[in-house]
VEXDREN-2710 file (C-alpha; in Angstrom, 1 decimal):
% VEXDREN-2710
k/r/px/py/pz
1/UNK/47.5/-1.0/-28.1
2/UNK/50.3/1.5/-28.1
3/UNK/49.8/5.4/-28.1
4/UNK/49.4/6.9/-31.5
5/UNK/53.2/8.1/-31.5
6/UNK/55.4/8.5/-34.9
7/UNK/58.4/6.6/-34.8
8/UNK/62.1/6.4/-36.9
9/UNK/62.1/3.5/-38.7
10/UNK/63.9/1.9/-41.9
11/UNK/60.3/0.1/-42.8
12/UNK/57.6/1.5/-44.9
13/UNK/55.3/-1.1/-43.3
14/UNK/55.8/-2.4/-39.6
15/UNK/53.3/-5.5/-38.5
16/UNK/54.0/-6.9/-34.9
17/UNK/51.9/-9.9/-33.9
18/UNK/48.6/-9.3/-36.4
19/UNK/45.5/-11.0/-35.1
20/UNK/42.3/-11.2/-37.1
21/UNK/39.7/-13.4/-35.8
22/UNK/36.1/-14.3/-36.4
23/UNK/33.3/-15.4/-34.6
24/UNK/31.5/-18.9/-35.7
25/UNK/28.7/-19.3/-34.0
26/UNK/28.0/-22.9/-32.4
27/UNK/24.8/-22.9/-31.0
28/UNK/22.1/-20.2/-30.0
29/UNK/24.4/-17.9/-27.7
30/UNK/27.5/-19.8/-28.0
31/UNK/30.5/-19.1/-30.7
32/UNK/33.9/-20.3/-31.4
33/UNK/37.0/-17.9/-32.9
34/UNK/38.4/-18.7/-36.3
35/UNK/42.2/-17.6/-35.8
36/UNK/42.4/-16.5/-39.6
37/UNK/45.3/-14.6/-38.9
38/UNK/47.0/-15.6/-35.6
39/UNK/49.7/-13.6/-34.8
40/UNK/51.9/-12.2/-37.8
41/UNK/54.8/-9.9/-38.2
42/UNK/56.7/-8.9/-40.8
43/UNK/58.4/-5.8/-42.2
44/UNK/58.6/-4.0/-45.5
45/UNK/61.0/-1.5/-46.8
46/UNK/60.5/1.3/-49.2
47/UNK/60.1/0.1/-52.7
48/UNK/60.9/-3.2/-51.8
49/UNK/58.3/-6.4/-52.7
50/UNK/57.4/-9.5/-49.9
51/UNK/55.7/-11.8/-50.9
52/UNK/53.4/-13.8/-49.0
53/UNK/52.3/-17.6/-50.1
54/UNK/50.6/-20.3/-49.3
55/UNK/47.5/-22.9/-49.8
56/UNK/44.2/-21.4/-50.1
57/UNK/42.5/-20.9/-46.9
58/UNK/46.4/-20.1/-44.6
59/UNK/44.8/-16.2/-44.3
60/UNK/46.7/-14.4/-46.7
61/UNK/44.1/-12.5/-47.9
62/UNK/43.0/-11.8/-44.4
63/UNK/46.8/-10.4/-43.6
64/UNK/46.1/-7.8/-46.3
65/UNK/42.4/-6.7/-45.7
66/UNK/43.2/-6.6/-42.2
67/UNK/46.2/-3.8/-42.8
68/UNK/44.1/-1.8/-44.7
69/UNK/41.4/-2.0/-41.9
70/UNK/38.6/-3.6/-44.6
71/UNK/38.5/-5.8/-41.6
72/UNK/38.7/-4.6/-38.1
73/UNK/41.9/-6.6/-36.3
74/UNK/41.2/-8.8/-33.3
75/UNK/44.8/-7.6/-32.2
76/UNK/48.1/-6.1/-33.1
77/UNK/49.9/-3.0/-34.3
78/UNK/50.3/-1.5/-37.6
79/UNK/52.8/0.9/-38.4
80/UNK/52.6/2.3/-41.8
81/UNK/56.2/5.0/-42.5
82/UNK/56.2/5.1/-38.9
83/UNK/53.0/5.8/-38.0
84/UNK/50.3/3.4/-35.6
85/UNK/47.4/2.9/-37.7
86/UNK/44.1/3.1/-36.3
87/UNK/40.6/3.8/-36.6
88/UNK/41.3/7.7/-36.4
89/UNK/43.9/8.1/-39.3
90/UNK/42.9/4.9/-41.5
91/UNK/40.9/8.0/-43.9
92/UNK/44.1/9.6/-44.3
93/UNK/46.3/6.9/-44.6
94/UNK/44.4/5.2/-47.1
95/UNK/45.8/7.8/-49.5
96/UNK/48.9/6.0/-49.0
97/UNK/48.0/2.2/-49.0
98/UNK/45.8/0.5/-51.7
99/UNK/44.5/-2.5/-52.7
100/UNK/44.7/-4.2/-56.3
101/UNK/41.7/-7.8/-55.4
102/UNK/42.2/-10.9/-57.1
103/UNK/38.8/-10.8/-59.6
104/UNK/38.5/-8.0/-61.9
105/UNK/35.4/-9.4/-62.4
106/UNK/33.8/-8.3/-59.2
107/UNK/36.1/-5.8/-57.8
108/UNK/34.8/-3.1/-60.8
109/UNK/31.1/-1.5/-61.0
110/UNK/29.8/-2.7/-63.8
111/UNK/27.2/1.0/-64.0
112/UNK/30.5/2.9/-64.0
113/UNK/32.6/3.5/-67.3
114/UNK/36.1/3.3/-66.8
115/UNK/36.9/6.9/-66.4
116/UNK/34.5/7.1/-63.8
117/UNK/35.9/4.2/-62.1
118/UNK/39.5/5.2/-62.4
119/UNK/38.7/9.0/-61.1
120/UNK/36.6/7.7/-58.0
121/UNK/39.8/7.5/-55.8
122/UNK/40.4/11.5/-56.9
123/UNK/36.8/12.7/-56.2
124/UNK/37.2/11.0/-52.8
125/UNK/40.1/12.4/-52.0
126/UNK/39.9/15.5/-53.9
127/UNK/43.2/15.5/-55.5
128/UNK/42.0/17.7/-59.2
129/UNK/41.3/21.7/-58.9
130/UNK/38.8/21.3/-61.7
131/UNK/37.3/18.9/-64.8
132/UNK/40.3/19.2/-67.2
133/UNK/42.7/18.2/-64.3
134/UNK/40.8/14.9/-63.5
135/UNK/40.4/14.0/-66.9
136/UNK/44.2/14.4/-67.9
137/UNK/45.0/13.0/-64.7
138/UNK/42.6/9.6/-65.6
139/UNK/44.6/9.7/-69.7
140/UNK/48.0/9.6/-67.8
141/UNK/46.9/7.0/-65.2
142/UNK/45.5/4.9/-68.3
143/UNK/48.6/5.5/-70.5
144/UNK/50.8/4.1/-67.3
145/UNK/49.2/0.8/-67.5
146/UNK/48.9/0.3/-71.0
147/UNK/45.0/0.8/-72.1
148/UNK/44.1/3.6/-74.7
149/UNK/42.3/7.0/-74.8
150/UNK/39.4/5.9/-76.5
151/UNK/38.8/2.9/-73.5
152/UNK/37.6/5.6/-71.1
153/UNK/34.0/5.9/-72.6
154/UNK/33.5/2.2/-72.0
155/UNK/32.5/0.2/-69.4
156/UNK/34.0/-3.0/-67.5
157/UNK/32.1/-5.9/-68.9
158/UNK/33.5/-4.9/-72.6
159/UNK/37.2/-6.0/-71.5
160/UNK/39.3/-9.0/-71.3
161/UNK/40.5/-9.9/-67.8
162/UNK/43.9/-8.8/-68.3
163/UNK/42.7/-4.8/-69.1
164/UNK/40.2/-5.1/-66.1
165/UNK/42.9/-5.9/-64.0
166/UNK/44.7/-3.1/-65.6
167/UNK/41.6/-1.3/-65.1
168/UNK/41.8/-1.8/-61.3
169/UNK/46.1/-1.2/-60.8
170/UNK/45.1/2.5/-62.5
171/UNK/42.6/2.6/-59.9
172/UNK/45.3/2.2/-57.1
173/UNK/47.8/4.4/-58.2
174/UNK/45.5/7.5/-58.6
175/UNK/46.2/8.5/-55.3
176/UNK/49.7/7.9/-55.5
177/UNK/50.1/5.6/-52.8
178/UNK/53.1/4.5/-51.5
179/UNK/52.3/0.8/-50.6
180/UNK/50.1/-1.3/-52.2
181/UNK/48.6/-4.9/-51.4
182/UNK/48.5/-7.2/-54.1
183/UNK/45.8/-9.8/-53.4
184/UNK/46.8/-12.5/-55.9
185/UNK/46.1/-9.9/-58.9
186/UNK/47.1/-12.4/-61.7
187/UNK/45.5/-15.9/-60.3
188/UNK/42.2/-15.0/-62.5
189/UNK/44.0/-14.6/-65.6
190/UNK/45.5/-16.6/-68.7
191/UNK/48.9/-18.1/-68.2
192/UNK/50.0/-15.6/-71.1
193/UNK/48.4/-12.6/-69.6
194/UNK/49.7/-13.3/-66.2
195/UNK/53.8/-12.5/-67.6
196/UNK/52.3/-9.1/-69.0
197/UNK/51.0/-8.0/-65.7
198/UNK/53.6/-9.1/-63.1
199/UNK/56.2/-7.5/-65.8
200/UNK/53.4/-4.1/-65.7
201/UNK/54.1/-4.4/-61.8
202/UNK/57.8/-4.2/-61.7
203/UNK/58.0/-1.6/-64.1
204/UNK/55.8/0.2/-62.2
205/UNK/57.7/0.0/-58.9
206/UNK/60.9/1.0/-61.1
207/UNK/59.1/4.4/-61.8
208/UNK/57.3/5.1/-58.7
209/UNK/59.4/3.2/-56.0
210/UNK/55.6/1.6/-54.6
211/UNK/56.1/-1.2/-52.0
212/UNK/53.8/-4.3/-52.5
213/UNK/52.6/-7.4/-50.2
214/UNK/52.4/-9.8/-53.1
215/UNK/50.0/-12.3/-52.3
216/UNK/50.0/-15.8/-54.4
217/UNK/49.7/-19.3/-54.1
218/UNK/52.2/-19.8/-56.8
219/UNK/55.9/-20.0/-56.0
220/UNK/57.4/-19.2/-59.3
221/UNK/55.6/-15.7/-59.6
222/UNK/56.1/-14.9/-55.9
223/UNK/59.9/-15.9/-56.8
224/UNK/59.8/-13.5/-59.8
225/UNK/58.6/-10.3/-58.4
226/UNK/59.6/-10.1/-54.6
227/UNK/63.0/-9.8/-53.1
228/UNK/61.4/-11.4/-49.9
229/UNK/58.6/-14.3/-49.4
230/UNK/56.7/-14.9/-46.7
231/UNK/55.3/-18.5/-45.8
232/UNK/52.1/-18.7/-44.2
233/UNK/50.1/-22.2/-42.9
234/UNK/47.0/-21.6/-41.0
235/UNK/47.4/-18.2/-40.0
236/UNK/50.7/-18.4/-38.7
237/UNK/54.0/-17.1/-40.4
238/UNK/56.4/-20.8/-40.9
239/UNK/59.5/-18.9/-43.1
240/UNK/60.8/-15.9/-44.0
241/UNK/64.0/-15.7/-46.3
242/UNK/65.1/-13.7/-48.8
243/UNK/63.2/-15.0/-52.3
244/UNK/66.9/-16.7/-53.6
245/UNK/67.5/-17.9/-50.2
246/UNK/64.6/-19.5/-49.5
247/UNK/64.1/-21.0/-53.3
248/UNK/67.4/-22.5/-53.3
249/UNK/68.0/-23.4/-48.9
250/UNK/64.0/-23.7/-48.2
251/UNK/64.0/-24.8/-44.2
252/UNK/60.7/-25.4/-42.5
253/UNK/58.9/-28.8/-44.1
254/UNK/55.7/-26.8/-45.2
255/UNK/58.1/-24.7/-47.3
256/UNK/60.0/-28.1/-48.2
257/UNK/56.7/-30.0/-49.4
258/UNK/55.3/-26.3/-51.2
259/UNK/58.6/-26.1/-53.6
260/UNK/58.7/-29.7/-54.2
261/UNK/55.4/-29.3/-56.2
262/UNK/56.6/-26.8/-58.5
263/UNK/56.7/-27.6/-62.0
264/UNK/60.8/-27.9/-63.3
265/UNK/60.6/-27.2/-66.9
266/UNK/64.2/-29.8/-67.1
267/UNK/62.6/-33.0/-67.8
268/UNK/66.3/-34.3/-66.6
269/UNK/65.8/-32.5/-63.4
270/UNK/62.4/-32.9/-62.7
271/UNK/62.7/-36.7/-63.1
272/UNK/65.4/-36.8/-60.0
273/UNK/63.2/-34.7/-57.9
274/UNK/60.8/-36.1/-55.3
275/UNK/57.5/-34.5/-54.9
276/UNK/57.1/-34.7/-50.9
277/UNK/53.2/-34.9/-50.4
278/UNK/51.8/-34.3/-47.1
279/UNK/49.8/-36.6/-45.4
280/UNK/46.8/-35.9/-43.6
281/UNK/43.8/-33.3/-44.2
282/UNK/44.6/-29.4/-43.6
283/UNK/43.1/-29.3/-39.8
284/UNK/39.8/-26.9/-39.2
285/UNK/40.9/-23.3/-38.2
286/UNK/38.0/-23.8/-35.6
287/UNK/39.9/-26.7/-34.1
288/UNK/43.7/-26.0/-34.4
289/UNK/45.8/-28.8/-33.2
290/UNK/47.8/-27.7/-30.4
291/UNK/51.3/-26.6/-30.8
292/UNK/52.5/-26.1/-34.1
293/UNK/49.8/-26.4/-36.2
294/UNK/51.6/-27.8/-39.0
295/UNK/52.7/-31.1/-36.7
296/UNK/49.6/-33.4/-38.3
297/UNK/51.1/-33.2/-41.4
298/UNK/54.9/-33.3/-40.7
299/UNK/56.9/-36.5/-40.8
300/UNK/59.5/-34.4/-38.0
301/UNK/56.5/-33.7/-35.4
302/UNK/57.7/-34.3/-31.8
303/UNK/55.9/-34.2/-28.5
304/UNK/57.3/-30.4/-28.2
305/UNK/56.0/-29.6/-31.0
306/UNK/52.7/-30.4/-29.6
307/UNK/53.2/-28.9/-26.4
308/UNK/54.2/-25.0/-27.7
309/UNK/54.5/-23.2/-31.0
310/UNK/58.0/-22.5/-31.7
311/UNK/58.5/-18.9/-32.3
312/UNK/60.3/-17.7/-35.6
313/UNK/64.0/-17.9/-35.1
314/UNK/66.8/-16.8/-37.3
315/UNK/68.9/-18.7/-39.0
316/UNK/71.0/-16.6/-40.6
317/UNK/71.2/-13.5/-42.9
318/UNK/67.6/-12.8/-41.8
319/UNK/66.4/-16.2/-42.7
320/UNK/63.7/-16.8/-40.4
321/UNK/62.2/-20.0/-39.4
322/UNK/59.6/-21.5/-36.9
323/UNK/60.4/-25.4/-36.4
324/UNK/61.5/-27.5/-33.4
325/UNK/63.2/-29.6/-35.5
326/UNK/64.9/-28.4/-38.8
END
């Protein structure tokens, strides 16, 4: 890895060639790697949203708990506002970089009351000079997100999903970070709840300027809140396009067959689309086709695209793509 040097850059967050992989063991002494995360990069700028999709199991999650060093990467550089993170300055950084997880469920103590839970970043950290500080620091965090004074006194299990998850976005942005990862935050909740949060998110990066990684499954809400998405398949980046670019000019066939399934509330419409369903099983991470590893499923597949992975390439106005053949 590169020296620990600070570097001008227009990108908040800076990820060149990410690798996260884990060991499976096969026998007694013998393992084999899972490539969850097999070489990503991406940027994000200041304030800005990218989203990052794809079916469950691509290593979205991985992407995220592997920049925030809840994992320890198998490879790769991280720059966070120009910084390399590593092992040394991950304490420090963290200030900076949060996490919002996808349960509310399990992600909050169920011994803790919520004050407690929200003020736990600012006793680690030590960001109050005495009791009166914390506590008026823990109203205004609560006020930001839309729960109420007297909610502090109670604990987690007494809420609806929706205010846990409220719960836990208060709990990011006590430290006032400047980036935060959004590990599918609204794929727990009711259909009705999940507007009221997404729309809590963007008002939130109106007033603070926070950058996220919005991580999804679902198109339309990736489409909604980011300015950029992110296409993952088995632990490799396929697409990256700006969010109307790649909605209304999707390249790669992954990205193809992905918007293809989303619902179109036109009946009109949705009658003259055509659903393109991939054939063939998602192959085992332990035993990654060679090549591309989207080629067992794509009606394109060559013999090059068994022979080497093509690298992302752009294809104009920062639409990136990785495909032989499109």
């Amino acid at each position: 890895m590169a020296q620990n040097t600070k570097k001008n850059s227009e990108y908040l967050v800076e990820v060149h060639d990410l690798k996260e992989y884990f060991p499976v063991k096969t026998g007694l002494f013998t393992s084999v790697p899972l490539k969850a995360v097999d070489g990503v990069s991406f940027n994000i700028k200041p304030g800005e949203t990218l989203g990052l999709v794809g079916e469950s199991g691509c290593g979205k999650t991985t992407v995220g708990r592997t920049l925030l060093r809840l994992y320890k990467p198998t490879g790769g550089e991280f720059y966070f506002n120009g910084e390399l993170v590593t092992d040394k300055n991950i304490h420090r950084l963290r200030k900076e970089m949060q996490m919002v997880f996808q349960d509310p469920y399990s992600s909050l103590n169920p011994r803790m009351t919520v004050e407690d839970i929200i003020g736990e970043p600012l006793d680690i950290h030590h960001l109050y000079a005495n009791k009166k500080e914390r506590h008026d620091k823990i109203m205004d965090l609560m006020q930001l997100v839309g729960l109420n004074a007297e909610h502090a006194t109670r604990y987690a299990h007494e809420f609806s999903g929706g205010q846990r998850q409220r719960i836990g976005i208060a709990r990011a942005l006590a430290v006032d970070p400047k980036f935060i990862v959004c590990d599918e935050p609204v794929s727990a909740l009711d259909v009705s709840i999940q507007a009221q949060v997404i729309n809590m998110f963007e008002e939130l990066q109106e007033k603070l300027g926070v950058a996220y990684l919005f991580i999804a499954h679902d198109l339309l809400v990736v489409h909604h809140i980011s300015q950029r998405i992110a296409v993952m398949y088995l632990g490799k980046l396929v697409e990256i396009a700006d969010a109307d670019e790649l909605n209304s000019n999707p390249i790669h066939p992954y990205t193809l067959s992905l918007l293809s399934a989303v619902p179109i509330p036109d009946p009109k419409t949705a009658r003259e689309s055509k659903r393109i369903v991939l054939e063939g099983d998602v192959p085992s991470p332990l035993h990654m086709p060679s090549g591309c590893p989207f080629r067992t499923r794509c009606r394109y597949a060559t013999e090059q695209c068994a022979r080497e992975m093509p690298a992302l390439t752009d294809r104009g106005n920062g639409h990136m793509v990785a495909c032989w053949n499109k």
